[in-house]
DRENKE-981599 format. One line per field, with one value per residue (C-alpha): residue number from 1; residue in three letters; x negated, y negated, z negated. Coordinates in nm, 3 decimals. Layout:
// residues N
pos <- [NUM|...]
code <- [ALA|...]
xx <- [X|...]
yy <- [Y|...]
zz <- [Z|...]
***
This chain:
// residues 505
pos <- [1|2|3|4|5|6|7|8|9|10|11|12|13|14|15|16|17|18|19|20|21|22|23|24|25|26|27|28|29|30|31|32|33|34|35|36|37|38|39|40|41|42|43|44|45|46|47|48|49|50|51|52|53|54|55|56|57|58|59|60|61|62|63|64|65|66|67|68|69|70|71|72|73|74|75|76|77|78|79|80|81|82|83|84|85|86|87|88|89|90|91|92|93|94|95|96|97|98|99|100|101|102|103|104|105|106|107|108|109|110|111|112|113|114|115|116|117|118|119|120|121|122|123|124|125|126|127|128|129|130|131|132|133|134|135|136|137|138|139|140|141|142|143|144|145|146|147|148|149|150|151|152|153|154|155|156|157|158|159|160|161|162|163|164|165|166|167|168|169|170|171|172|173|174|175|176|177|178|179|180|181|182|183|184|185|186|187|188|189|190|191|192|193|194|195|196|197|198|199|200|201|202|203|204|205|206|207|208|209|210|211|212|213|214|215|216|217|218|219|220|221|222|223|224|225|226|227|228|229|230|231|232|233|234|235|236|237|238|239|240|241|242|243|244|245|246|247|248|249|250|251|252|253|254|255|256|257|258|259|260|261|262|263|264|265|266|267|268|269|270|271|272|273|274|275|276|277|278|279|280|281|282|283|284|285|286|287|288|289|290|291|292|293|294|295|296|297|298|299|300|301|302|303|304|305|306|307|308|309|310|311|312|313|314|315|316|317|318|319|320|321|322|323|324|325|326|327|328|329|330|331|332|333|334|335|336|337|338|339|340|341|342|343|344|345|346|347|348|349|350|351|352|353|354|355|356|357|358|359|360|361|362|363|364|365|366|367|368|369|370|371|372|373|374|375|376|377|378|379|380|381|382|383|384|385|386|387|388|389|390|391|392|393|394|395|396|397|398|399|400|401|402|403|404|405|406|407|408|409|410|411|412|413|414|415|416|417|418|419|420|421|422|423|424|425|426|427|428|429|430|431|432|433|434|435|436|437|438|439|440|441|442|443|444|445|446|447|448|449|450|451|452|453|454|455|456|457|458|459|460|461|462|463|464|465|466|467|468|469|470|471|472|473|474|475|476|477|478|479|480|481|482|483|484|485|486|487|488|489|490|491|492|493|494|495|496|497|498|499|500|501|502|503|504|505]
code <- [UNK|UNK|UNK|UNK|UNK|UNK|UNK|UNK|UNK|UNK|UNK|UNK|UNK|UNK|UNK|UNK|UNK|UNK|UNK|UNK|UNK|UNK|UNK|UNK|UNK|UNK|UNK|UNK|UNK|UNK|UNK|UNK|UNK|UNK|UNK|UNK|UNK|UNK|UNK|UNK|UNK|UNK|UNK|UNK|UNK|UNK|UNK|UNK|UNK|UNK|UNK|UNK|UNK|UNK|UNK|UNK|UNK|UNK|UNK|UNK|UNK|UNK|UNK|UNK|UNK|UNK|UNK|UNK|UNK|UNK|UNK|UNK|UNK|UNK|UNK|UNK|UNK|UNK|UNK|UNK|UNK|UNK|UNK|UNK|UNK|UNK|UNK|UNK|UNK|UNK|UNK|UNK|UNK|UNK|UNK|UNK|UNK|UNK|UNK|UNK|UNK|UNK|UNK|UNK|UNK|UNK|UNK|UNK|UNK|UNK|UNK|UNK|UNK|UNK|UNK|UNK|UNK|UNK|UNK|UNK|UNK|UNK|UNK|UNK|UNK|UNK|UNK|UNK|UNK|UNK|UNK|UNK|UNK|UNK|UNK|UNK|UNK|UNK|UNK|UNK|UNK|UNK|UNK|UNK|UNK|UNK|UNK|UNK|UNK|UNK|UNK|UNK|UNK|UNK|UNK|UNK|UNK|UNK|UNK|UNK|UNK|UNK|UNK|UNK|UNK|UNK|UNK|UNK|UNK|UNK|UNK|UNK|UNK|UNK|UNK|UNK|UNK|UNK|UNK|UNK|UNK|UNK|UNK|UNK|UNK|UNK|UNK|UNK|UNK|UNK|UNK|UNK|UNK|UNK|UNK|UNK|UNK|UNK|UNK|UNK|UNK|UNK|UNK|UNK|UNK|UNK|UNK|UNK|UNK|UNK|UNK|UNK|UNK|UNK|UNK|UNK|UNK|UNK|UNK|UNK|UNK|UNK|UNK|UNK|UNK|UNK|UNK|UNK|UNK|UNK|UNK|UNK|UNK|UNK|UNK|UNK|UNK|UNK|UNK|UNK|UNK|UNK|UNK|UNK|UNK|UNK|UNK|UNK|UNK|UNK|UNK|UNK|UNK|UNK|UNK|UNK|UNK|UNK|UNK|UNK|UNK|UNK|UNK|UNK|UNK|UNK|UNK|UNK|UNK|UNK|UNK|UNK|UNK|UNK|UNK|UNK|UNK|UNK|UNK|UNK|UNK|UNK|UNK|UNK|UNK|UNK|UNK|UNK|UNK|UNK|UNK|UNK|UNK|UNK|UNK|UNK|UNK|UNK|UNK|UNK|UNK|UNK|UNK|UNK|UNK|UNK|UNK|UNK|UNK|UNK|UNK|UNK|UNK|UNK|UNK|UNK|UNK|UNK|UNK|UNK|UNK|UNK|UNK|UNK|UNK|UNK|UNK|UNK|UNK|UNK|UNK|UNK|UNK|UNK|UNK|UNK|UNK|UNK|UNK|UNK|UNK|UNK|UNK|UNK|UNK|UNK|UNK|UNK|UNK|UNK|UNK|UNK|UNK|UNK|UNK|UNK|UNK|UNK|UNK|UNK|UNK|UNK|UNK|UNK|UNK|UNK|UNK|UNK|UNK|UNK|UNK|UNK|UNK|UNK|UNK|UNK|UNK|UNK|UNK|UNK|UNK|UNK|UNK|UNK|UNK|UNK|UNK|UNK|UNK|UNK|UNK|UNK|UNK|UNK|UNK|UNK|UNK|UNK|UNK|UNK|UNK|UNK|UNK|UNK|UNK|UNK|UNK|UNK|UNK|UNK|UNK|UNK|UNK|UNK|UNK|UNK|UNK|UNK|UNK|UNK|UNK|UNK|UNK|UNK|UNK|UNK|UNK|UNK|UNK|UNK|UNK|UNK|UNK|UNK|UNK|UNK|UNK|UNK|UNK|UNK|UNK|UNK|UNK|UNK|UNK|UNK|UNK|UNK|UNK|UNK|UNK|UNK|UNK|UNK|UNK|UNK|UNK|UNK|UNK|UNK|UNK|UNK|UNK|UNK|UNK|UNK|UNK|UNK|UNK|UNK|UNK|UNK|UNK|UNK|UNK|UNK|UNK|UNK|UNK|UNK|UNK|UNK|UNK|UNK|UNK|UNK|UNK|UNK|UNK|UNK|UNK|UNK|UNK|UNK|UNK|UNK|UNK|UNK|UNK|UNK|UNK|UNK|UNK|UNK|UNK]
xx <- [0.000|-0.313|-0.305|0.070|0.090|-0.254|-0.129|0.200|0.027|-0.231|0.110|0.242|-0.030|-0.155|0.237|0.317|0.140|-0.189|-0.486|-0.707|-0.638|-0.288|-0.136|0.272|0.285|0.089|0.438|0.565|0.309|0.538|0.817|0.589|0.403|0.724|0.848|0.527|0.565|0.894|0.764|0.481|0.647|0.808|1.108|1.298|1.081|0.740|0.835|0.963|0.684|0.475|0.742|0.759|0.359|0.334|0.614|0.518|0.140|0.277|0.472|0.234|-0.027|0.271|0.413|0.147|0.191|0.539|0.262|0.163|0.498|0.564|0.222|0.161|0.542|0.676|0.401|0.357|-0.016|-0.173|-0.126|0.260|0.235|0.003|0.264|0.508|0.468|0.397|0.751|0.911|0.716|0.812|1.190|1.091|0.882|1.221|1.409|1.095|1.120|1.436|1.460|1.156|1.395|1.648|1.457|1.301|1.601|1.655|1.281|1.315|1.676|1.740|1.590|1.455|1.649|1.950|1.639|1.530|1.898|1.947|1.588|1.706|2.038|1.938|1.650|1.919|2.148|1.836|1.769|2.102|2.075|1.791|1.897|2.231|2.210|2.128|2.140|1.941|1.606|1.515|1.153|0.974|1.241|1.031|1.189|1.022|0.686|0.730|0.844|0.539|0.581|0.954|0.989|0.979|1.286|1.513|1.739|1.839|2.078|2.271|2.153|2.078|1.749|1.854|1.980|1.677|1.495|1.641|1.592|1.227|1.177|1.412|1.184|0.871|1.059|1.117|0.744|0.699|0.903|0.756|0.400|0.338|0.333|0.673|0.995|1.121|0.823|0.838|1.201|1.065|0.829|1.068|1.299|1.046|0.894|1.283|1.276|0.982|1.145|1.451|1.258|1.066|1.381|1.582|1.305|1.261|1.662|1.741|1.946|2.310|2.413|2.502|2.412|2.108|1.970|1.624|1.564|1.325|1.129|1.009|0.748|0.665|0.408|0.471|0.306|0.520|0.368|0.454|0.754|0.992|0.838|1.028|0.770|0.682|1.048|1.010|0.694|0.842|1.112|0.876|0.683|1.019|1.094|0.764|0.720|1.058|1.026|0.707|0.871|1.213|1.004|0.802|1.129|1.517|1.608|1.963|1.873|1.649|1.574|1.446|1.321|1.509|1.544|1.354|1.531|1.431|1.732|2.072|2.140|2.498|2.450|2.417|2.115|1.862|1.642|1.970|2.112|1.739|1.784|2.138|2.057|1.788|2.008|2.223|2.047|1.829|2.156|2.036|2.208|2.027|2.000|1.791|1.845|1.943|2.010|2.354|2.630|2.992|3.176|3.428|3.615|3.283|3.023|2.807|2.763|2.438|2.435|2.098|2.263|2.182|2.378|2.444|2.438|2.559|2.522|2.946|2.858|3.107|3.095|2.813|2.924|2.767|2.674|2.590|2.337|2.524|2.300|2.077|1.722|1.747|1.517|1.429|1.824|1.991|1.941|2.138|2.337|2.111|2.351|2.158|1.841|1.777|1.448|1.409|1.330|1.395|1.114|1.290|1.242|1.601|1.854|2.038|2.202|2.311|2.609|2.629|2.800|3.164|3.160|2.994|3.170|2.905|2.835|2.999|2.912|2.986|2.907|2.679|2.828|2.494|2.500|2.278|2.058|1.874|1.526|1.564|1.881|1.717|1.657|1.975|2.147|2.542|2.462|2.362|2.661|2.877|2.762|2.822|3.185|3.288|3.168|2.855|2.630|2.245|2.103|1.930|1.705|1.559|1.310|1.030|0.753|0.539|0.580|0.425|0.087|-0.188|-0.075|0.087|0.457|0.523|0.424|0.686|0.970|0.925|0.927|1.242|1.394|1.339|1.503|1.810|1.809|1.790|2.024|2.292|2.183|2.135|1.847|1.730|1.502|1.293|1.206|0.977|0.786|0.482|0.522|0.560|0.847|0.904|1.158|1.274|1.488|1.772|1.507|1.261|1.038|0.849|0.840|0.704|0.507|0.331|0.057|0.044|0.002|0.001|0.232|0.361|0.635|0.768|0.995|1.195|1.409|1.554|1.730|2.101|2.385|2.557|2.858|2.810|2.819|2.568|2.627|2.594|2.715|3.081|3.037|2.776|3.064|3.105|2.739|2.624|2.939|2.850|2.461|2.676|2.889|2.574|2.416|2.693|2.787|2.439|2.317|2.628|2.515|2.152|2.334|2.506|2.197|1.960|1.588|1.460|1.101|0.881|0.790|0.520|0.630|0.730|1.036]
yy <- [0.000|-0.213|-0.353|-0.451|-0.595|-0.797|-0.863|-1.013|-1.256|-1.385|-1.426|-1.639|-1.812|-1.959|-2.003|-2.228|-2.608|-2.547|-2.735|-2.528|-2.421|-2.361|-2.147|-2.172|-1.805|-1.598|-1.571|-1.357|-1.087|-1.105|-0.908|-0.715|-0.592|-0.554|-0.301|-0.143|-0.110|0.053|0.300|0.424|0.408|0.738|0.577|0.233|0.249|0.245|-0.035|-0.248|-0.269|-0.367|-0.581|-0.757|-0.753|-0.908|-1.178|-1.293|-1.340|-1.495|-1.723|-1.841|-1.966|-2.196|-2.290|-2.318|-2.734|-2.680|-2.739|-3.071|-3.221|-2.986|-3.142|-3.456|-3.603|-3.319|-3.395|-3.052|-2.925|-2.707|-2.388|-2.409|-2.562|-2.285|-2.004|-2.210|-2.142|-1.801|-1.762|-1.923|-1.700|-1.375|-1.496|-1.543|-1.171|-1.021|-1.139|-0.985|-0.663|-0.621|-0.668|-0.391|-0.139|-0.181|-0.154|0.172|0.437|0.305|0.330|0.673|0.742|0.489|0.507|0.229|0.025|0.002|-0.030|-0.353|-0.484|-0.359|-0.553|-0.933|-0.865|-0.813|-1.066|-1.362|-1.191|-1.239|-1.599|-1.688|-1.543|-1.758|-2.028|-2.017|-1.812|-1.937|-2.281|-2.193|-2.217|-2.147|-2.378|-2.030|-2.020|-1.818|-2.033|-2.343|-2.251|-2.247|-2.597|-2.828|-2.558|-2.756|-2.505|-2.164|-2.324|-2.459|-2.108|-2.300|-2.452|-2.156|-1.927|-2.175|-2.143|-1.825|-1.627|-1.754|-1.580|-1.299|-1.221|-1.270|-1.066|-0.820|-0.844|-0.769|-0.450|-0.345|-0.394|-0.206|0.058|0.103|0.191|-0.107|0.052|0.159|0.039|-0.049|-0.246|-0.411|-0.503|-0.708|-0.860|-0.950|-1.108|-1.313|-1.417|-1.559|-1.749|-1.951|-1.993|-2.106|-2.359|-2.455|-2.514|-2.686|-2.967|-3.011|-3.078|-3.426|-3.593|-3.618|-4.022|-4.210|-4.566|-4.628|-4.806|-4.943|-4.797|-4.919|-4.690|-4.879|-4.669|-4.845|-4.654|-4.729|-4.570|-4.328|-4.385|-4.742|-4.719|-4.728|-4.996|-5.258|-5.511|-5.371|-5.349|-5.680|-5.599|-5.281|-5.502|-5.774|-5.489|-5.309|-5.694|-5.800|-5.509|-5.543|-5.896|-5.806|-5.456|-5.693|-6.000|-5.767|-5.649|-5.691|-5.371|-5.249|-5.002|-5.017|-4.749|-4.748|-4.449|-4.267|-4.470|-4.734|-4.954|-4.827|-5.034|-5.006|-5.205|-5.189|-5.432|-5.724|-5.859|-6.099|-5.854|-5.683|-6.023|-6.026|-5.760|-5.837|-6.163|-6.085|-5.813|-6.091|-6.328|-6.086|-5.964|-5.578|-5.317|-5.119|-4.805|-4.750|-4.584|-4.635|-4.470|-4.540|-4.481|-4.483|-4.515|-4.228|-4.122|-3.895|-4.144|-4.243|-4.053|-4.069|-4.041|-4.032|-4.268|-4.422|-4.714|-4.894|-5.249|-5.487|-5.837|-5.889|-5.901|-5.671|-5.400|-5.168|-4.823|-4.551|-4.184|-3.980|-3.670|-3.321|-3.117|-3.199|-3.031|-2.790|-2.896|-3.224|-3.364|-3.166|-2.866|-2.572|-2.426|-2.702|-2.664|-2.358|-2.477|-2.813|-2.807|-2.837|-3.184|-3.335|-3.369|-3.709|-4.004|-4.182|-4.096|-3.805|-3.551|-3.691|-3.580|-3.404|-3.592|-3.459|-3.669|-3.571|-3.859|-4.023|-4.419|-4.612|-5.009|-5.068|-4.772|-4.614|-4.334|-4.212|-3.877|-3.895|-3.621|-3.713|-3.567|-3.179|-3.159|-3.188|-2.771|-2.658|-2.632|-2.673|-2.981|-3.123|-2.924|-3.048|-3.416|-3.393|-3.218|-3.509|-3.733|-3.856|-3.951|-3.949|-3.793|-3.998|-3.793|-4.084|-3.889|-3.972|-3.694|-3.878|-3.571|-3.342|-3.554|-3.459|-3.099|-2.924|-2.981|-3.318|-3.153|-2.816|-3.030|-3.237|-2.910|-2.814|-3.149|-3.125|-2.779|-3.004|-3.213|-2.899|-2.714|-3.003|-3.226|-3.533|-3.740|-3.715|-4.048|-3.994|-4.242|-4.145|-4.358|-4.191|-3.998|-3.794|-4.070|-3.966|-4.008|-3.669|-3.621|-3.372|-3.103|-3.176|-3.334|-3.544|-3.901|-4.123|-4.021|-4.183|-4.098|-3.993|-4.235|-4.537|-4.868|-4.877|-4.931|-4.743|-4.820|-4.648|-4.770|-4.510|-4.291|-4.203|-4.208|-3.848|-3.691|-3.347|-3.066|-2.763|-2.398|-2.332|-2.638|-2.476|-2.119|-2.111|-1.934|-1.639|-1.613|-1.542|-1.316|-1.132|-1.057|-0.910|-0.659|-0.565|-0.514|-0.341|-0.115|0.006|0.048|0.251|0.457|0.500|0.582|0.848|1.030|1.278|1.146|1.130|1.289|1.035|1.098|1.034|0.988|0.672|0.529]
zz <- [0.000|-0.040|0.338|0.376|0.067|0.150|0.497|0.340|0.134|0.368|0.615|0.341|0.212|0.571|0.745|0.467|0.426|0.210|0.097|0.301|0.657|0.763|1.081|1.132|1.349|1.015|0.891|1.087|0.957|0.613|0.768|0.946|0.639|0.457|0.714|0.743|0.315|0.380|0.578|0.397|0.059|-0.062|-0.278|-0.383|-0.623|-0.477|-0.205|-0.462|-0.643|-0.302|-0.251|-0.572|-0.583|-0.216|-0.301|-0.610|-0.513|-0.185|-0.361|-0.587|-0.366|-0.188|-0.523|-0.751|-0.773|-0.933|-1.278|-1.186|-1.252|-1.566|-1.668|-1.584|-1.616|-1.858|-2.035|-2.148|-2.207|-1.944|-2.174|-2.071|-1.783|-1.580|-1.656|-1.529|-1.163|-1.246|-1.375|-1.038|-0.847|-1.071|-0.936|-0.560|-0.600|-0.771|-0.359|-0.216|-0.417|-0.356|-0.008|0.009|-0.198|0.025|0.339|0.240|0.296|0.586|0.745|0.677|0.771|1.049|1.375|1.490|1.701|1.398|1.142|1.284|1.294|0.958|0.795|0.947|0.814|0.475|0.511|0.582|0.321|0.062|0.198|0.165|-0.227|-0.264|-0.157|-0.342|-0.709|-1.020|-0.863|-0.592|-0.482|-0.093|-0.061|0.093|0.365|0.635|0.905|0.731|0.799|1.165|1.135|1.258|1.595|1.685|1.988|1.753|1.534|1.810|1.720|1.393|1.586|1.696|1.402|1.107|0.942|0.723|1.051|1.256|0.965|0.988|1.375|1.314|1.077|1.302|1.571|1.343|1.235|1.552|1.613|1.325|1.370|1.735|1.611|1.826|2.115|2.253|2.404|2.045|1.992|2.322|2.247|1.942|2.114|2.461|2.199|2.011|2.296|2.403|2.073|2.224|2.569|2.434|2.194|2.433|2.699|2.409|2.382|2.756|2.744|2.660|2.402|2.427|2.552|2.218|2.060|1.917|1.650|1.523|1.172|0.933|0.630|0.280|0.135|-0.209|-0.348|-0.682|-0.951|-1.153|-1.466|-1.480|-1.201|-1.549|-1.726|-1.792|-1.754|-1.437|-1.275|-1.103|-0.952|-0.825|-0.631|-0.515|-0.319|-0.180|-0.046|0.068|0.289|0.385|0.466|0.670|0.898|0.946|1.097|1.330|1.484|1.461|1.197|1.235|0.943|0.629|0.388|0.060|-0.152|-0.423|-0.744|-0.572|-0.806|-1.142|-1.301|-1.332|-0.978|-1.034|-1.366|-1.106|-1.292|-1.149|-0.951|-0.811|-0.682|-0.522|-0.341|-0.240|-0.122|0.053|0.276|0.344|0.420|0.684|0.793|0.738|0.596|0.330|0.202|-0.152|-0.483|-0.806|-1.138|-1.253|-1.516|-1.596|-1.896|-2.011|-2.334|-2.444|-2.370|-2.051|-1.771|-1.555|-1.211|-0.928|-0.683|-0.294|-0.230|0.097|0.050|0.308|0.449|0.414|0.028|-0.004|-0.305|-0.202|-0.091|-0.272|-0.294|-0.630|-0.576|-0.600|-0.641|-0.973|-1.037|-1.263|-1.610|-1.420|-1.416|-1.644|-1.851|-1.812|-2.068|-2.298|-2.605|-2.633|-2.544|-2.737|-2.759|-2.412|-2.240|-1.916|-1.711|-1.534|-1.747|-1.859|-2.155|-2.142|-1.879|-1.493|-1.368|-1.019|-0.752|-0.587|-0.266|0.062|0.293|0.441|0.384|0.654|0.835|1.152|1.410|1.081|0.921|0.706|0.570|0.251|0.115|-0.233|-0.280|-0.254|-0.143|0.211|0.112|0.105|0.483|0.339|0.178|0.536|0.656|0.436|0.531|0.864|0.862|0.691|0.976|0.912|1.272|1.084|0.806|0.533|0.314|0.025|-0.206|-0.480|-0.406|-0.692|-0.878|-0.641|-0.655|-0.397|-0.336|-0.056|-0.158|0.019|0.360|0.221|0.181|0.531|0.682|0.523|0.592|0.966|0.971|0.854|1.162|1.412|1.193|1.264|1.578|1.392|1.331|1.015|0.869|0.564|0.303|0.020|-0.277|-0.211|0.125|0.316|0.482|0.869|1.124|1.254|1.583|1.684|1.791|1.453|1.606|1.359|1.572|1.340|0.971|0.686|0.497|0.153|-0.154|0.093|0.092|0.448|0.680|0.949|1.209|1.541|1.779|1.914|1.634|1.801|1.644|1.737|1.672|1.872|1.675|1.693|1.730|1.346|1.228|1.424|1.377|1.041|0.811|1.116|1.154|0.773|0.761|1.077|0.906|0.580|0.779|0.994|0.626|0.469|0.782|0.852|0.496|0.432|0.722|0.577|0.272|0.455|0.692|0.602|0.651|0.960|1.067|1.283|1.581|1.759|2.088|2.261|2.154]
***
C-alpha cells in the first residue's frame, strides 16, 4: 500500500497552491491511487486505512496554515495551535477513508467499465458530504486545484465542481481498472482528454451580448492587529478613500468594492467617519460596495451580524446583505452553552447571527449577488444568489488571517469555480489579497498581490442573466450521481468477486 498511498499525497500536495512548486494536473493521480488502493487491498478495512492515511497526510500539507490564525489572532500558544490542523485534516482523512472502503467491494466485484462509474459517483457523493455536514467544509475540492488551468474546469458549468470531480476521478478509475493498457483504460483517457477539448472550446466561445460596466477593487491593506483599534479606525477610512479617490479619478467607476469589514465600526451608527464615506459616494456619484459589522436590537439582547452594504449616491438608506454562512469557532461557537471556555477567534462581543436573505443588492441595471469571505466555497450559496436574480457575483473577504501561506491563492481558486459554476463574473475584493476580477469562464483578468495597498480596475465585467447547465439542472445532476451510487453499490453488494484478468479489456 506504500506507493498509492505515497502517490496520493504527492497528487495532493503539488495540485493544490503550495509554498514550493505547484502542478494543477498531479491531482488527478489522487483518484488514481485511490483506485489502485482498492484494488490491492483485501477488505474495507485495509483500504480504509490507506485511505484515511493518504487523506489525512494529503490534507495536511494543503491545510497546515489553518494554525496561523488559531495562533496569531486566537491567540492561542503554538502547543494548541499545531494540533489544530492536524484535527481538520483527521476529518478530511475520515471522507478519504471512507470513500476507499467503499470503493473496495466493488474493485473486486465490479468489472470495470460499472467500477469507474461507480468511484465518481461516490466521489461527488463524498464531496457533496464535505462540503455540506457538520457545517461543511469542501476547501480540498479536487476540481479546485485544476483551477489556474480555466480550460480543464469549463465542465463545472454543466456538471458543477462536485460532478466535474467525480468524472475525473471516473476516468482515473477506468485507467486504473484497465491496467493502463486496454480499451477500459483508453475510455478514461478519450474522456479526459474531451474534458480539455470542451474547456478549451468553451473559452474560444465568446461571451453572451449584455451591458457592461467598469468595476473598481479597494485593497486596504490594513493591519489586523490594529484594524480594530479605535484610535486607528479613522486611519483605516482615510486609506479606503484616498485610494478610492485616486482609482475613481483615473477612470469613470460604475462600481467600487471594498473588503469585508472594511469599516471596522458600526457604519450603520451614522457617525462621522460613516457620513465620510457616504458623502464621498455621493459626491463621486459611485455606488459602493464594503463591509461592516452590525447589530440589531431584540427582546434577548443584541444581535451581531458580518454585513456588505451597498451604499448609493441617491442618499437613500443603504441596501444591505448579512453573511449566512458563519465560520465555525471564528463567528460563532457551536453548541457554545456547552463549550464556554471556548473563544472566538474574530475580534467583537459576542455571537453573529447568520444571515436569511440571498436577494441580491440592486441600483440601476446592478443586481450584485454577494458572497462574504468563505462563502465563495460553497457552490449553493452562489446558486442560491443567482436564482434570486442577481447579474455578478461579489465575493468581499479579509484573508489577513491566512498571513503569507498558501490559503489566499486556495480560496481564489475556489472562488473562480463560482463564476464557471454560474456564468457570472465574479469580482474579488480582499484587505490583504488575493483581490481579482474573474470572468464567466474563470479566467483570472485582473489580480493583486499579496499584503499590498492597491487598486484594481476592469471595464468590461457584463452584467448576465443566462443561466448555466448546473445552475438549471444542479438538483437532477447530484441526484442522478446518488442513484448511480446506490444502484451499482447494491449490485456490488449483490456479486460474487470477480477474478482479474489479464487480458485486454
Amino acid at each position: 500500500m506504500f506507493f498509492p498511498i505515497t502517490l496520493a499525497i504527492v497528487g495532493t500536495w503539488i495540485g493544490f497552491a503550495n509554498p514550493v512548486y505547484r502542478f494543477p494536473g498531479l491531482i488527478l493521480l489522487f483518484p488514481l491511487a485511490m483506485a489502485q488502493a482498492a484494488f490491492a487491498a483485501k477488505t474495507p478495512g485495509q483500504a480504509a486505512k490507506a485511505g484515511l492515511a493518504a487523506g489525512t497526510i494529503g490534507a495536511l500539507g494543503v491545510l497546515y496554515w489553518t494554525a496561523i490564525p488559531i495562533r496569531f489572532y486566537g491567540h492561542l500558544p503554538w502547543i494548541l495551535a499545531l494540533p489544530m490542523p492536524v484535527l481538520l485534516a483527521l476529518a478530511m482523512g475520515a471522507y478519504v477513508a471512507l470513500f476507499a472502503a467503499l470503493l473496495q467491494p466493488a474493485a473486486h466485484r465490479l468489472a470495470p467499465l460499472p467500477f469507474g462509474l461507480f468511484a465518481g459517483a461516490l466521489w461527488t457523493l463524498v464531496e457533496i458530504g464535505r462540503g455540506t455536514l457538520f457545517s461543511g467544509f469542501p476547501w480540498l475540492n479536487l476540481t479546485a486545484a485544476l483551477s489556474p488551468w480555466p480550460f480543464a474546469v469549463q465542465g463545472a458549468s454543466i456538471l458543477g465542481a462536485y460532478a466535474l470531480a467525480g468524472l475525473l476521478t471516473a476516468c482515473m478509475a477506468w485507467v486504473a481498472a484497465g491496467r493502463y493498457f486496454s480499451l477500459t483504460s483508453l475510455l478514461g483517457v478519450v474522456v479526459l482528454v474531451g474534458v480539455g477539448v470542451f474547456g478549451n472550446l468553451e473559452l474560444k466561445r465568446p461571451l453572451p451580448e449584455a451591458p457592461a460596466i467598469r468595476v473598481g477593487i479597494v485593497q486596504g491593506n490594513v493591519d489586523q492587529s490594529l484594524k480594530w483599534d479605535p484610535d486607528y479606525q479613522k486611519a483605516t477610512v482615510d486609506t479606503y478613500l484616498d485610494l478610492s479617490a485616486k482609482q475613481v479619478g483615473e477612470a469613470a467607476t460604475d462600481l467600487l468594492v471594498w473588503p469585508e469589514t472594511a469599516m471596522p465600526f458600526y457604519f450603520q451608527d451614522g457617525d462621522v467617519l460613516a457620513a465620510s464615506v457616504a458623502r464621498f459616494v455621493r459626491e463621486r456619484g459611485v455606488p459602493l460596495v464594503t463591509g461592516s459589522p452590525a447589530y440589531a436590537r431584540g427582546d434577548d439582547g443584541y444581535s451581531l451580524y458580518n454585513r456588505v452594504y451597498l451604499v448609493t449616491p441617491d442618499g437613500e438608506t443603504p441596501a444591505h446583505y448579512d453573511k449566512a454562512h458563519l465560520v465555525p469557532f471564528g463567528e460563532y461557537i457551536p453548541f457554545g452553552e456547552y463549550l464556554p471556555f471556548l473563544s472566538k477567534l474574530a475580534h467583537g462581543v459576542g455571537d453573529f447571527v447568520a444571515g436569511q436573505n440571498a436577494a441580491p443588492l440592486r441600483h440601476g441595471n446592478l443586481a450584485l449577488g454577494l458572497l462574504i469571505c468563505y462563502e465563495a466555497i460553497f457552490p449553493e450559496l452562489a446558486q442560491a444568489s443567482v436564482e434570486a436574480g442577481a447579474n455578478i457575483l461579489i465575493n468581499v473577504s479579509n484573508d489577513a488571517w491566512f498571513g503569507r501561506s498558501s490559503a489566499p491563492l486556495q480560496h481564489l481558486d475556489l472562488a473562480a469555480l463560482r463564476a464557471v459554476e454560474q456564468g457570472r463574473f465574479l469580482i474579488r475584493a480582499t484587505n490583504t489579497g488575493i483581490s481579482a476580477v474573474i470572468d464567466p469562464r474563470g479566467r483570472v483578468l485582473a489580480q493583486s498581490g499579496l499584503f499590498a495597498a492597491e487598486t484594481l480596475a476592469y471595464s468590461g465585467a457584463a452584467l448576465l442573466t443566462e443561466q448555466t447547465p448546473f445552475h438549471s439542472y444542479r438538483g437532477l445532476i447530484h441526484w442522478t450521481c446518488a442513484g448511480i451510487a446506490a444502484v451499482l453499490g447494491t449490485l456490488t453488494l449483490l456479486s460474487v468477486p470477480r477474478r482479474r484478468s489479464n487480458k485486454i479489456r
